[in-house]
N, C-alpha and C positions, 0 to 999 in steps of 0.2 A: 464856112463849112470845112476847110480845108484848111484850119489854122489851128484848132483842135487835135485834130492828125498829127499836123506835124509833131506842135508842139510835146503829146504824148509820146512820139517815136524819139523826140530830142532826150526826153526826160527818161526816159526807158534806155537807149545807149549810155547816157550819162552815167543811170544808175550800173548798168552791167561794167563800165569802164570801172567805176570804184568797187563792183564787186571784185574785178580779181585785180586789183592792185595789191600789191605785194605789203603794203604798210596796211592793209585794213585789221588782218588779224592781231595783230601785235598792239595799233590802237585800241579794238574794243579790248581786249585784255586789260588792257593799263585804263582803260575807261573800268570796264568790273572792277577791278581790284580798287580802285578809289571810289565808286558806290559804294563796295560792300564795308570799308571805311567808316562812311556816312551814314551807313545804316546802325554802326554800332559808337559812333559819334557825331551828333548834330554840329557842332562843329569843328569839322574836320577841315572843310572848305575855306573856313574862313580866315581872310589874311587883315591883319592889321600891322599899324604902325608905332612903331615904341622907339621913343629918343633916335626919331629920325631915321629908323632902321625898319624894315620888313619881318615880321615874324608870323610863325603859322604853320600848319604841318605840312601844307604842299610847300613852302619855303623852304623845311626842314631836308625835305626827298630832294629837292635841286640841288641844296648846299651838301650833302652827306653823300648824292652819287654824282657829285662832280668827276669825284677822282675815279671813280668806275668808268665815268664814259669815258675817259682819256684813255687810261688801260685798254677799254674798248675799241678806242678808237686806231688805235695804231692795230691791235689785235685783228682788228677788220682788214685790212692794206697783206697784212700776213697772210691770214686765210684765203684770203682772194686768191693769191701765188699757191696756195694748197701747202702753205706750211703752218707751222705752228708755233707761238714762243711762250713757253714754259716761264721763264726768267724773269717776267713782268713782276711779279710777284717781291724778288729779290731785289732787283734793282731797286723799285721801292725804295725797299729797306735801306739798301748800300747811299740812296741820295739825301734820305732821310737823315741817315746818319752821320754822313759828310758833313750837311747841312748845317746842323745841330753842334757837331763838335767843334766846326771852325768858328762858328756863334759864341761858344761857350768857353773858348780859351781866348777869343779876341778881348784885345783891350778895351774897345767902346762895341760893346754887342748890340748897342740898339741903335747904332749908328743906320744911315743908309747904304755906304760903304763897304761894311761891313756885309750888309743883305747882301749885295750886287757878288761880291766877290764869293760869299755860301753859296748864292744861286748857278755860278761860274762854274763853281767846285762842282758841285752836283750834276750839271747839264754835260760838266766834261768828259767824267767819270761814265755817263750815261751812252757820250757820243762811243765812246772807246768800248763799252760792253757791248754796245752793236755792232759796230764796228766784228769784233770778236766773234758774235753769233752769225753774223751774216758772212764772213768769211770761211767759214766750217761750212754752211751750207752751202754758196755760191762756188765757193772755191777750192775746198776739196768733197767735196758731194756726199758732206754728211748728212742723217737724214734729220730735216726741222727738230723733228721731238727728243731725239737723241740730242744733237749740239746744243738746245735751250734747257734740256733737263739735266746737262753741266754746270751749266750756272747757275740754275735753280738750284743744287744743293749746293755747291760751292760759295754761289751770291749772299747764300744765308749766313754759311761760317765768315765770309768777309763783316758782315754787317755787322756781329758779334765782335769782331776785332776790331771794329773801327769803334763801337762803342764797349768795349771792355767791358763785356757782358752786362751791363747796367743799364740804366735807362738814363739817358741825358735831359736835364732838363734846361730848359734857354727862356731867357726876359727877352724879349725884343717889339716891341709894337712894331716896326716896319715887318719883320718877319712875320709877325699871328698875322699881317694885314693879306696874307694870301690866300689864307685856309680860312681866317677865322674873324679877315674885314669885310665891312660893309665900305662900298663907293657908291652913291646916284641911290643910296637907299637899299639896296640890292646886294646879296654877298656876293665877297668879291669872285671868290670860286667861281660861283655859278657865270658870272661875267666871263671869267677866264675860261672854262671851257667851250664856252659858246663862240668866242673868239675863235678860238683852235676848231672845232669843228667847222664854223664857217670858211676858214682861210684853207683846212684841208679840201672842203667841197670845192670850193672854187678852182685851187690846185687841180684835182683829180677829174674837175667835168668841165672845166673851162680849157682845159689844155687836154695835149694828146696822152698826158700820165698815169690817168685812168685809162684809157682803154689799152694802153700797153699793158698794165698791171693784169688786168682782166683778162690778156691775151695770152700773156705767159703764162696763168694759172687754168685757164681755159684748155691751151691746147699748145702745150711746151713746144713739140716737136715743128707747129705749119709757125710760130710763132720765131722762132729759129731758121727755119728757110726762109723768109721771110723780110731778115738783118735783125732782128731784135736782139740786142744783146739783154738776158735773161740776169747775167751775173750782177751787173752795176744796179739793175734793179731789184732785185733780190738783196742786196746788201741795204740799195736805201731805203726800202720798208722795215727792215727790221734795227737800224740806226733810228726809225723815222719810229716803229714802238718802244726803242727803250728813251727816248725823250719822252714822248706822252708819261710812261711809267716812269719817270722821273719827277718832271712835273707832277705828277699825284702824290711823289711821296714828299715833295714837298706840302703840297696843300696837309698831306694828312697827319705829317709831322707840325707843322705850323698850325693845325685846327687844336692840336692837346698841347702846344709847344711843348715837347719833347722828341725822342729818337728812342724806339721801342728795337730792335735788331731782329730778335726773335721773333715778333707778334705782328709789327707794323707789314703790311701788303699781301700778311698770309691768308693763303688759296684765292686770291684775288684774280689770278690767272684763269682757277676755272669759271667763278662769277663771269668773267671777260668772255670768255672761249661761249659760256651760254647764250649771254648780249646778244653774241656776234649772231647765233644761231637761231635764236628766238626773233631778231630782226630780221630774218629770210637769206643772209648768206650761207651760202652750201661751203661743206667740208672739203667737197671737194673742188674748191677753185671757181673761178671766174668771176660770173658779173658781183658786187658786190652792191651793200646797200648802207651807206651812213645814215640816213636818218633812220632806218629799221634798226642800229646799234644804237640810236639814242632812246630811241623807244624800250630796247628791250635793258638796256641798263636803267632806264629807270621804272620799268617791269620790276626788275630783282631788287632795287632800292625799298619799292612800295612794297613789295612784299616782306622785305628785314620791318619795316614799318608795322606792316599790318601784323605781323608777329607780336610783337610789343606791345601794338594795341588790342590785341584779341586779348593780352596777359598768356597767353601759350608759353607753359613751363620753359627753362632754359634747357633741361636734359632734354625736353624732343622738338627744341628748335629745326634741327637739321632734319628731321623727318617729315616735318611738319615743311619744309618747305621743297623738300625732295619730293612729296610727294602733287603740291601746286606744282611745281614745275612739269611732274610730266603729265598733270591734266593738261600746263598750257600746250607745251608741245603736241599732245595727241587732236586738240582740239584745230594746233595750228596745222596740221600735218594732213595732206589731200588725200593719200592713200589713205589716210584714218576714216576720210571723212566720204570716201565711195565707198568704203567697206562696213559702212553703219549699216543695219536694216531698214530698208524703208518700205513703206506702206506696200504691198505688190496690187498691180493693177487687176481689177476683176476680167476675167476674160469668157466668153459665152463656151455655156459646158460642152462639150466633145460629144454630147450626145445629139445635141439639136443641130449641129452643123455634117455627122455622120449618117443619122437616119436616112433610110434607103440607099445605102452607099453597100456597092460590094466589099467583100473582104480584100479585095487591092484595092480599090478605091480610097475607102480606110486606111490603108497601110501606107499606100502614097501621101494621101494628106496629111498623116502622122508627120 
């Protein structure tokens, strides 16, 4: 008699615990959006195997928003601190291009050698533009979007000079193996970001590095009294996103082998900045959410997808996905969603609860 009960009160907490969990709206999202896929392609779901390798359109969304969620992923550790970096974008570009050109004049370009020391180049180059933003902000107290939206236009003319406004193109099989191998069946991308994601988590909720982050962006001032030095950390988040955004621009250079200057990593910064937002981290600081940036990057992945397979013209791409975007946001959004109309309750008429009531009796009941 009494096991029934329970087991109903277990399964009722359970459910209300996953009701407000913070990752629920961003999964059903990314669950719709791959229905409504299915709905206009039977199979969409389906993954098979060719020469050893995985293909299929959910393979295609892992492989193609790798480098998004890396962008993301650093852009998250940012946000958290209540800053912002602009520059993901460029750097991109600038690693991309490093990458490419040192490929491209070496003697044995498909050497392994030769990969290790491109990847050198570009992860160097990467450390040192953090380096650079994080110093404007920690230490002379520029403000985030200012100091990163230096590089962001600066980063672009560098990437142009490093590729002499052309577009480079490189042979290399160990190099496409980033962007555009398969290892254990599986591209290698999507392997490598998972990587990086995981080892950030563990980083940031196995140790005390998360909740420092979160404390400085939470609440600067009790985070400060407190001994927290805000500077060194502030610097290695944003060292810590222009490597994620390096690594993408490697993958994204080594998926076309080539070095695009102009084209490659652009506005990839805002795609990022949405991720971050659509997975349930606030603008303004504190707790953050990695798996809610993996979700919402590959939100915006399936929706570049679901664009292409709708056939939705190229002139009103960006509309057409501006305007999904802020049904997901209003749909994710609580204020949105207490200020819907809902049914109003019936309530017994004023008349039958008044009769034979004085005129203050009435007025007091009012």
């Amino acid at each position: 008699m009494t096991t029934q009960p329970a087991t109903s009160a277990a399964a009722a907490a359970i459910g209300k615990r996953l009701a407000g969990h913070r990752l629920l709206w961003p999964a059903l999202i990314l669950l719709a959006l791959l229905l409504g896929n299915l709905a206009f392609h039977h199979d969409f779901f389906s993954v098979h195997v060719r020469d050893g390798h995985l293909y299929g359109s959910l393979i295609d969304i892992l492989q193609f928003g790798a480098p998004l969620i890396l962008v993301a992923l650093g852009m998250t550790l940012i946000i958290a601190t209540r800053g912002i970096d602009l520059s993901v974008g460029s750097t991109v570009a600038i690693a991309g291009a490093l990458a490419c050109g040192h490929i491209s004049t070496a003697a044995h370009p498909g050497s392994v050698a030769t990969l290790l020391t491109a990847v050198a180049l570009a992860l160097g180059v990467a450390l040192v533009l953090g380096l650079a933003n994080g110093f404007l902000v920690s230490g002379l107290g520029v403000q985030p979007i200012v100091a990163t939206l230096i590089l962001m236009v600066a980063g672009r003319g560098v990437a142009q000079l490093i590729t002499g406004g052309q577009i480079i193109t490189v042979t290399s099989s160990p190099y496409k193996m980033i962007g555009g191998g398969y290892w254990l069946t599986f591209p290698f991308a999507v392997l490598l970001a998972a990587a990086l994601v995981a080892l950030t988590a563990l980083v940031t909720r196995r140790s005390a590095l998360g909740m420092l982050i979160e404390s400085v962006g939470g609440n600067p001032a009790a985070s400060r009294l407190v001994g927290i030095r805000a500077g060194g950390l502030l610097a290695l988040v944003y060292v810590f996103s222009a490597l994620c955004a390096a690594v993408a621009g490697l993958m994204i250079s080594s998926n076309v082998s080539s070095a695009d200057g102009n084209n490659a990593g652009l506005w990839i910064e805002l795609d990022a900045i949405l991720a971050v937002v659509i997975g349930g981290t606030a603008l303004t600081g504190g707790r953050f959410s990695l798996g809610g940036t993996v979700l919402g990057a590959l939100i915006i992945q399936t929706l570049s997808t679901t664009v292409y397979t709708l056939g939705v013209p190229p002139e009103t791409t960006l509309v057409f996905k501006a305007f999904v975007v802020i049904v997901v946001c209003l749909v994710q959004s609580p204020v949105f969603r207490a200020k819907v109309p809902r049914r109003r309750r019936t309530t017994t008429p004023r008349s039958h609860t008044t009769a034979g009531a004085t005129p203050q009796q009435q007025e007091v009941r009012a």
